[in-house]
C-alpha positions in Angstrom: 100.6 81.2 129.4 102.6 83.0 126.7 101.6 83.5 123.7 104.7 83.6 120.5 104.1 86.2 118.0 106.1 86.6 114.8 106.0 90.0 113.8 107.3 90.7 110.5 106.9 93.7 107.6 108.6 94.8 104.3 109.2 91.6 102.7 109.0 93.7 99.3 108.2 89.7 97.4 111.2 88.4 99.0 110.2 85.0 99.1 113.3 83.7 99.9 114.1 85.9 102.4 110.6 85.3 103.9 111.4 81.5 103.7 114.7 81.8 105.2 112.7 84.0 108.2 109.8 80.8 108.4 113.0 78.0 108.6 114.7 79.8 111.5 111.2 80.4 113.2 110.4 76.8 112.9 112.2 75.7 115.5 110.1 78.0 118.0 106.5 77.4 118.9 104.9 80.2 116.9 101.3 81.1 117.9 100.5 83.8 115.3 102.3 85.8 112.7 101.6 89.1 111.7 102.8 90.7 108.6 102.8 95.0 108.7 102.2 96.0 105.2 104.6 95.8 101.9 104.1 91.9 101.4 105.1 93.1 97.6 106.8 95.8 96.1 104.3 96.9 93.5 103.6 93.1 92.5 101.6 91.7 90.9 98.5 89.2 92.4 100.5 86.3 92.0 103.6 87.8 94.1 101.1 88.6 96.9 99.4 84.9 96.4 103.3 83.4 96.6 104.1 85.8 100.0 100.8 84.7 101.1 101.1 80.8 100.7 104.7 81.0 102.3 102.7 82.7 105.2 100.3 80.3 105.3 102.6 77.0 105.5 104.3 78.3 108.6 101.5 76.8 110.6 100.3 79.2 112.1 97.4 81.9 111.5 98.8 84.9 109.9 97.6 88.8 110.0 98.7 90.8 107.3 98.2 94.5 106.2 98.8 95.8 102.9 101.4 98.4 102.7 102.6 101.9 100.4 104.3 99.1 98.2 101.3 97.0 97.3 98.4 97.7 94.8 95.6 99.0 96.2 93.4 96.5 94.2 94.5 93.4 96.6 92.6 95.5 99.2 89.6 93.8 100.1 86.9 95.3 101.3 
């Protein structure tokens, strides 16, 4: 059994581009996406929460990593 992984990074709070990557992807069987650091680009919470909810409607469960490019205060513990 195979498992699909989406592996994505640097979406510097494109969410359209990052919506346009989730609509071409939809037509696969995704298993898991991963998402390698700079979600923002020195955003602000709600950027990251916008990235993160596009992330989350793809249907499947999402890794992330925060990057150079995003506020060290959205690091959690």
């Amino acid at each position: 059994m195979a498992i699909r992984i989406l592996a994505i990074s640097d979406i510097h709070g494109k969410a359209s581009s990052l919506n346009a990557i989730l609509r071409e992807a939809s037509s696969e069987r995704i298993d898991l996406i991963t998402a390698s650091g700079d979600l923002t680009h020195y955003g602000s919470e709600a950027d990251l929460a916008q990235i993160l909810e596009a992330l989350d409607g793809a249907g499947a469960p999402v890794y992330y990593v925060l990057g150079n490019c995003d506020p060290k205060e959205f690091r959690r513990g």
